[in-house]
C-alpha angles and dihedrals in degrees: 000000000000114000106243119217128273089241078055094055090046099048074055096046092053091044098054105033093082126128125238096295095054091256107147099261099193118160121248092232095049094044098087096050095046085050088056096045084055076070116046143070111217149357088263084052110112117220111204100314094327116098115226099247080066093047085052099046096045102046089050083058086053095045099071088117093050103088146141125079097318095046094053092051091041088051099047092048084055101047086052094051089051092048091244137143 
């Protein structure tokens, strides 16, 4: 399976992070890495003087409240991409 870009996960992200109503329901805290991630390439892909594997982590410490299937699938890919478990 080919690995999708960072700006691709987070065209998902945005799709999929929505409330009940189908609102986008993104958190504050996550708002300006995702914003950076709409941006990059990949994870070796430097935003500003921050690396991406810094844009990803800290964005999945800011995505508690996004849950449900595609969250869990979004999360994992980006886990993966970040090297981490």
């Amino acid at each position: 399976m080919a690995t999708r870009t960072l700006s691709d996960i987070a065209r998902d992200i945005r799709t999929h992070w929505v409330d009940k109503s189908g609102k986008p329901n993104v958190y504050f805290g996550a708002v300006p890495y995702l914003d950076a991630m709409s941006s990059m390439g990949s994870i070796d892909t430097n935003y500003g003087l921050d690396d991406g594997k810094y844009i990803v982590t800290y964005f999945l410490s800011n995505a508690s409240t996004f849950r449900g299937e595609h969250a869990r699938r979004i999360k994992a890919e980006l886990k993966s991409l970040a090297g981490i478990k």
